[in-house]
C-alpha positions in Angstrom: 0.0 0.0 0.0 1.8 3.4 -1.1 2.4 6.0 1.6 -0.8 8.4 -0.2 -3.0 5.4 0.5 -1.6 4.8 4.2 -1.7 8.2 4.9 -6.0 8.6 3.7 -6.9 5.3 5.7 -5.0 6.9 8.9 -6.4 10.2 8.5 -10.2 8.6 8.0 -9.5 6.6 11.2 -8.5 9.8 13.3 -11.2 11.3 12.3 -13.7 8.5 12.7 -12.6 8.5 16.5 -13.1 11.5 17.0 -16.5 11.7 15.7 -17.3 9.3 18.3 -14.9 10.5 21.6 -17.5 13.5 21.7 -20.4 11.1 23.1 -18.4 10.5 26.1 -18.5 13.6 27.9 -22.5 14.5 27.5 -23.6 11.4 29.7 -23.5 11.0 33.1 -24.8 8.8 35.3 -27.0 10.0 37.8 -28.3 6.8 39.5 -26.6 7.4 42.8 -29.4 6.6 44.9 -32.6 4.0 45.4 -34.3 6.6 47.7 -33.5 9.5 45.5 -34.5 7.7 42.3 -37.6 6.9 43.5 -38.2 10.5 43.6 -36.5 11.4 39.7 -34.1 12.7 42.0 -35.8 15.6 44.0 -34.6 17.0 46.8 -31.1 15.0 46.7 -29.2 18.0 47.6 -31.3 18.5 50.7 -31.0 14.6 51.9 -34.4 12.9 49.9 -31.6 10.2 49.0 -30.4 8.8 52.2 -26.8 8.5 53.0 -25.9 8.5 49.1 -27.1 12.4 49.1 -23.4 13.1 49.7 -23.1 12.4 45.9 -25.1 15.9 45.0 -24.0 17.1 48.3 -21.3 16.0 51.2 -23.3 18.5 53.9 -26.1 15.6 53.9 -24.2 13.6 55.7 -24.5 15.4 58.9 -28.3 14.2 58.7 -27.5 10.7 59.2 -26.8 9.8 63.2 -24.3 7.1 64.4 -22.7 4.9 61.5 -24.5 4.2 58.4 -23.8 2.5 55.1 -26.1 2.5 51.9 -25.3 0.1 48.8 -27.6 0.8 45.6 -27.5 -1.5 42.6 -29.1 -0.1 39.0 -29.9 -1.8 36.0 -30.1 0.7 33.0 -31.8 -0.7 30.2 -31.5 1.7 27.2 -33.6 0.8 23.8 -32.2 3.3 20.9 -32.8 2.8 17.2 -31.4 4.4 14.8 -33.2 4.4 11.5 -31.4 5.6 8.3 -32.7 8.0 6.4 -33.2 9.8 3.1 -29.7 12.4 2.4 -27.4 9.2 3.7 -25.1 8.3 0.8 -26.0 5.9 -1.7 -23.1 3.3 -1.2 -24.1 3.1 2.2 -28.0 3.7 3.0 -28.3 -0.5 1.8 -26.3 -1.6 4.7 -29.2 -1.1 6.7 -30.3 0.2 9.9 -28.6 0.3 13.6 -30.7 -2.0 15.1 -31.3 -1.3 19.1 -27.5 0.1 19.7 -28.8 0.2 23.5 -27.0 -2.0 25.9 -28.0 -2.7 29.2 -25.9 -2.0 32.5 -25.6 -2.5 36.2 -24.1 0.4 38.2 -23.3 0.0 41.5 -23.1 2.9 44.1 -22.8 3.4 47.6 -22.1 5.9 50.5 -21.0 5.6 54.1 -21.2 7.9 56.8 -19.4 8.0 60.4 -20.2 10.4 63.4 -17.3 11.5 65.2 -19.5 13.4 67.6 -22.7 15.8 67.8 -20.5 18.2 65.5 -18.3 15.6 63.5 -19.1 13.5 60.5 -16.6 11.3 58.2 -17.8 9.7 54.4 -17.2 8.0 51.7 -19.1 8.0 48.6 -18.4 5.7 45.3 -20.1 5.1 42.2 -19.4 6.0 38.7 -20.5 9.7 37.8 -20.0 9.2 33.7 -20.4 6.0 31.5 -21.5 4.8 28.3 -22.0 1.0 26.3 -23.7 1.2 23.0 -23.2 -1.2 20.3 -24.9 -1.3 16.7 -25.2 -3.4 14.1 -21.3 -4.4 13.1 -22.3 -3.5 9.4 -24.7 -1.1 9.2 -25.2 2.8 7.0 -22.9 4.6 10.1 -20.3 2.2 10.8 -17.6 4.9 10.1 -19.2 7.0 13.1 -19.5 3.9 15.1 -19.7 0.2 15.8 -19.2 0.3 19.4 -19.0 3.0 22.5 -17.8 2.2 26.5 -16.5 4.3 28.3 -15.7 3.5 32.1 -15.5 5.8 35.3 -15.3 4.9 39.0 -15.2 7.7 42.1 -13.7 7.7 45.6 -15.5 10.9 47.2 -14.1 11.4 51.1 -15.8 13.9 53.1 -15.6 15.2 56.4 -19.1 17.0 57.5 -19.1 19.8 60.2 -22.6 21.0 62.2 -22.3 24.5 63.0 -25.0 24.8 64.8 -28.7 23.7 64.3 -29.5 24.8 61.3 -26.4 25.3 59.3 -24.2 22.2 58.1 -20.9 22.3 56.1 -18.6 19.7 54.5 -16.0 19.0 51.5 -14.0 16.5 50.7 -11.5 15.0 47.2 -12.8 13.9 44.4 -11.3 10.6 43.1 -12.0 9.6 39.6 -10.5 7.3 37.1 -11.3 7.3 33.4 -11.4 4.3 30.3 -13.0 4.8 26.8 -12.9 2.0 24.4 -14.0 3.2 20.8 -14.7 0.8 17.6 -15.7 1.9 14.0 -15.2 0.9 10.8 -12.5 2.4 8.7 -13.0 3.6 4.9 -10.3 2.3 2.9 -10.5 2.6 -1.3 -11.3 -0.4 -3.4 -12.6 -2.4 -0.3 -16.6 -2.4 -0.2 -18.3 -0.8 2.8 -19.5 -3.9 4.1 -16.1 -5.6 4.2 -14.4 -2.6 6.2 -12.2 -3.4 9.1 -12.7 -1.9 12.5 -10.3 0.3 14.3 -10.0 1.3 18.1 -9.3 3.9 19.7 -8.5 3.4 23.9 -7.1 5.4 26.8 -7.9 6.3 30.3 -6.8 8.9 33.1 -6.9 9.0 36.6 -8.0 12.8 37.7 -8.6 14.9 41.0 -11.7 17.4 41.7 -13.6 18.4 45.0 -16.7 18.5 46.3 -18.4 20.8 48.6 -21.6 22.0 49.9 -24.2 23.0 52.4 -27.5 22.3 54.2 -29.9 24.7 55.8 -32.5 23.7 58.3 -34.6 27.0 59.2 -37.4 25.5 60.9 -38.3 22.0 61.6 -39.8 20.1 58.6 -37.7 21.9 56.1 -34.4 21.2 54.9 -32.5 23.5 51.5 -29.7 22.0 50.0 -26.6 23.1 47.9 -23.9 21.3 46.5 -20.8 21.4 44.0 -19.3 19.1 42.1 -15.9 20.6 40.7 -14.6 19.6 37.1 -12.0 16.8 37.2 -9.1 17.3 34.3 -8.2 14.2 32.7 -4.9 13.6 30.8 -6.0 10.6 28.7 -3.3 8.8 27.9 -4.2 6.2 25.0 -3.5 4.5 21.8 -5.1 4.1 18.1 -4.8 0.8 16.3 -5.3 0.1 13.0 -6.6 -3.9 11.5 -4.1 -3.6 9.1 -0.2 -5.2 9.3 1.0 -2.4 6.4 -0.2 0.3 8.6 0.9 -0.5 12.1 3.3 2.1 11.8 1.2 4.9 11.2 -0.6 3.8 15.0 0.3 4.7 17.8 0.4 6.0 21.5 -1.7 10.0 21.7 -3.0 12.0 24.4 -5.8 14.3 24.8 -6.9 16.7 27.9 -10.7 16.6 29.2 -12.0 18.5 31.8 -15.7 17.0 33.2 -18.1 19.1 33.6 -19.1 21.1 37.1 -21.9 20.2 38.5 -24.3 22.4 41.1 -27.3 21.1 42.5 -29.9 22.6 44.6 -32.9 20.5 47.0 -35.4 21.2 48.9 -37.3 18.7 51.2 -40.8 20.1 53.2 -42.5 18.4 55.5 -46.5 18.9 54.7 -47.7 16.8 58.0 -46.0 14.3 60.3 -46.3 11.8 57.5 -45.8 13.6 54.1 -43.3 15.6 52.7 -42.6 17.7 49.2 -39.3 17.5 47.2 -37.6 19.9 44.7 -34.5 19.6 43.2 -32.4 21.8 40.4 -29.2 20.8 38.9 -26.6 22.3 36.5 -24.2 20.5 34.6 -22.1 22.8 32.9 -20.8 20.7 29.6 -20.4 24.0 28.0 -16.9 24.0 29.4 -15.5 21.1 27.3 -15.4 23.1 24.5 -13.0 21.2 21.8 -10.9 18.9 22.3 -7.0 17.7 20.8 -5.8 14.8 20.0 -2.1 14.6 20.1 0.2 12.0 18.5 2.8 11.5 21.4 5.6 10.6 18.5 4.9 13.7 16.5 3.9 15.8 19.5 1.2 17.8 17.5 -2.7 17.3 17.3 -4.0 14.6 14.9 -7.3 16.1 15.1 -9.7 18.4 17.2 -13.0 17.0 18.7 -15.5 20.0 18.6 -17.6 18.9 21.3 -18.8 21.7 21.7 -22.4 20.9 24.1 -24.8 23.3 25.7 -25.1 23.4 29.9 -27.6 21.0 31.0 -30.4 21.8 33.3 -32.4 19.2 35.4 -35.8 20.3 37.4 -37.5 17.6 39.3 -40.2 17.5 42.0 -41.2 14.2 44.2 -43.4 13.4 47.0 -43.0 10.8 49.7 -45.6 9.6 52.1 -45.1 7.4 55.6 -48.1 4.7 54.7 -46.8 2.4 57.8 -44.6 3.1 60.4 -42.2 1.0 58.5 -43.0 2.1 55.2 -42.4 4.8 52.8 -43.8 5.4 49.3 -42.6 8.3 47.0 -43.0 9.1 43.3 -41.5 12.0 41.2 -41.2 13.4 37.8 -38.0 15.3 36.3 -37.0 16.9 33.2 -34.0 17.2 31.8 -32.9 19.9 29.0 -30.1 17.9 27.4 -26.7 19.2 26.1 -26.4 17.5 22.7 -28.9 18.6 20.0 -29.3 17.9 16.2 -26.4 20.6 15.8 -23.8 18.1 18.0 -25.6 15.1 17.7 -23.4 11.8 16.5 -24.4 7.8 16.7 -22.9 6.8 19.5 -25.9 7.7 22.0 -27.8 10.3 20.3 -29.2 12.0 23.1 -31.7 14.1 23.4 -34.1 16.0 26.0 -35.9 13.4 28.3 -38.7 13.5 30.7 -38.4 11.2 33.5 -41.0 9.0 35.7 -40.5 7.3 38.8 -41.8 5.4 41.8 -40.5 4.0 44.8 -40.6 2.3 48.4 -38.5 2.1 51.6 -39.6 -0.9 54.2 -37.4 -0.9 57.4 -37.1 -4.3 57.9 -35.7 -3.6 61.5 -34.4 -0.7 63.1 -31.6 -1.7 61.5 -31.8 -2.5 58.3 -34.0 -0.6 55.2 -34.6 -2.3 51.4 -34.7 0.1 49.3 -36.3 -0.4 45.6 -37.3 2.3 42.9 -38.4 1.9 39.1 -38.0 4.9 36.4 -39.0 5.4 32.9 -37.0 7.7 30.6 -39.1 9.6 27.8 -36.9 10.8 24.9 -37.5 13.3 22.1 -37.8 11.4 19.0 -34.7 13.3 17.3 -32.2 13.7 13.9 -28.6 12.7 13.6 -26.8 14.3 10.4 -23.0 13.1 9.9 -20.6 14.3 6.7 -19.6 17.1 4.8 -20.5 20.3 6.5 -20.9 19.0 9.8 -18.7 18.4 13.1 -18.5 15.1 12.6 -17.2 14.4 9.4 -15.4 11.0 8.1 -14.2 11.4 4.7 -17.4 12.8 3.6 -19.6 9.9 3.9 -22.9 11.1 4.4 -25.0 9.8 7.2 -28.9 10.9 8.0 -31.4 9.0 10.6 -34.1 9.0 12.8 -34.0 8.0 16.8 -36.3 6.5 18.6 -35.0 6.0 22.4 -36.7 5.2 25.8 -35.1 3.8 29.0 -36.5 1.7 31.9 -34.3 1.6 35.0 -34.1 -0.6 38.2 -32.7 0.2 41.8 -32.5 -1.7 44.4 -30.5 -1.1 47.5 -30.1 -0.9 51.5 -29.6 0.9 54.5 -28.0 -0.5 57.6 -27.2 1.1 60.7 -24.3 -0.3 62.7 -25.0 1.2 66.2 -26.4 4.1 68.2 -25.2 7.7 67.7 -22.0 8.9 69.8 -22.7 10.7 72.9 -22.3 14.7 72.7 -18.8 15.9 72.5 -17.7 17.4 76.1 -18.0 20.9 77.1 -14.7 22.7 77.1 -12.6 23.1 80.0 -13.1 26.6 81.7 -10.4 27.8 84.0 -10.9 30.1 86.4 -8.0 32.6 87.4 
């Protein structure tokens, strides 16, 4: 194969994976919680979600007396189909549709809290705040802008919570995360028909720092307002790109790319209506906006092999829920949320093609003891039925192979989870020592 022709099948494969490395950063995972997603995830920020509030906000956790863990288990089951449509070229529209790209997942989650004293709390949240498995048809009409999408992220969030007095409560803490994409398409190279191309990867991962902070205010009994932050975490993504072909092994190799996640501020608000009922609210703010575009640089040559113009809107998330004591040792909630997502038609690619979703939920808490809870919630996602547009023209762009289609997406999700608590609170921290001289 002449350099010419090594050099076109290398740049179609950059270009190809970068189409697809923009998915990654417009989902994240926001199943943190049974209680809270029982509720579409109102009032969080203000506690609605146990022990694993410390995930929207650390200050939660001076709400939870003595030592407590929570463990949450989700099952994600995304349904997406991509449908090709009229404008996609000719030499590709026959090798069909998608199929259901959607792949299901279980995320696990947890969050553990410690009190020092009446003034003193330590945590530990985990879970994983972005991810992403989709996998269409191997031949299909946009296998150059994808075949396959994961991408991998796991959280360590310490906190230490402070009470300053009875209605005021403060905390902060690292934010842990590690980072793994794996990305598979198909890779255009002349005189080979479309669907006999090879696939081509493109893998790295970063581990990365951020912080989290926040604050609860309590200024009556029965209601509790909740803010917290989520800081960006950069990423240096180290990684590789590999090619199917022995003649262009060469032209592979090791590249690294900088991504910032987004920040994230969330607001809740629980009030109490009676002894048994209470009202939640919740607000957040995921500012994607701030990934802007992205290089990918060739560690050999040291300059970028291509930009990803990610270039998403800030998302915005309003929810409200209600809960309702039925039993002494049971609790029923339901909630509705929408979300205003950050990828339109404008930045829309195959991968996941996201778009705005309106989410129903229901959920139940039985206290099996005064020990132990069981937890267990059930959501639907409602998406917008929306357009994906790939080729000349557009962001994502793989050697001008026009692809047009239709999506049709919905999500059903599964939580089930516990609550134990390991013993009674700590007594009250003593009264300073006062000397008199």
């Amino acid at each position: 194969m002449g350099g010419t022709m090594r050099a076109v099948v290398l740049a179609a494969s950059v270009a190809a994976f970068g189409a697809g490395e923009a998915r990654a950063g417009a989902f994240g995972i926001r199943e943190q919680s049974t209680q809270a997603q029982g509720l579409s995830f109102a009032g969080a920020a203000a506690g609605s979600g146990g022990v694993s509030s410390i995930f929207w906000n650390p200050a939660t956790i001076t709400m939870n007396p003595g030592f407590v863990a929570e463990q949450n288990l989700t099952y994600i089951g995304l349904s997406s189909e991509i449908r090709t449509a009229p404008g996609t070229n000719p030499g590709f529209a026959g090798l069909g549709n998608a199929g259901d790209i959607g792949q299901g997942a279980v995320v696990p989650a947890g969050a553990t809290s410690y009190q020092l004293n009446d003034r003193l709390w330590l945590g530990l949240s985990t879970g994983a705040p972005f991810g992403l498995v989709t996998k269409p048809n191997q031949v299909w009409a946009g296998e150059v802008y994808g075949r396959s999408s994961r991408i991998f992220t796991l959280a360590f969030n310490p906190v230490i919570g402070f009470k300053v007095n009875e209605w005021l409560s403060l905390a902060a803490g690292p934010n842990i995360e590690y980072f793994r994409l794996t990305l598979r398409q198909a890779l255009p190279i002349p005189g080979i028909a479309p669907s006999l191309y090879p696939s081509g990867f493109l893998k790295g991962e970063s581990w990365g720092v951020g912080f989290t902070a926040g604050a609860t205010l309590t200024p009556r009994d029965g209601t509790v307002i909740g803010i917290g932050y989520r800081s960006s975490v950069h990423h240096d993504i180290e990684g590789s790109i590999g090619v199917p072909l022995v003649a262009l092994a060469p032209l592979a190799g090791q590249v690294h790319a900088k991504l910032n996640t987004p920040d994230k501020l969330s607001v809740g608000l629980v009030q109490a209506i009676s002894p048994v009922a209470r009202v939640d609210l919740g607000f957040e703010w995921d500012q994607w906006s701030r990934l802007g575009t992205v290089g990918i640089v060739s560690n050999r040559l040291g300059v970028p092999v291509n930009n990803l113009p990610l270039n998403y809107k800030d998302g915005y998330t309003y929810s409200i829920g209600a809960e309702y004591d039925a039993a002494p040792n049971l609790t029923l909630r339901t909630g509705f949320a929408y979300e205003s997502s950050p990828i339109d038609f404008r930045n829309r690619s195959v991968r996941l093609p996201d778009g705005d979703r309106y989410i129903a939920s229901v959920g139940a808490s039985y206290r099996w003891n005064e020990r132990l809870t069981l937890n267990l919630a059930y959501s639907h996602f409602f998406l917008d039925r929306s357009r994906v547009l790939a080729g000349i023209g557009r962001d994502y762009n793989v050697g001008n192979i026009a692809f047009a289609g239709v999506v049709d997406s919905s999500a059903d999700i599964v939580s089930v989870g516990f609550r134990y608590v390991f013993g009674a609170p700590p007594p009250a921290a003593p009264a300073p020592l006062v000397r008199k001289y």
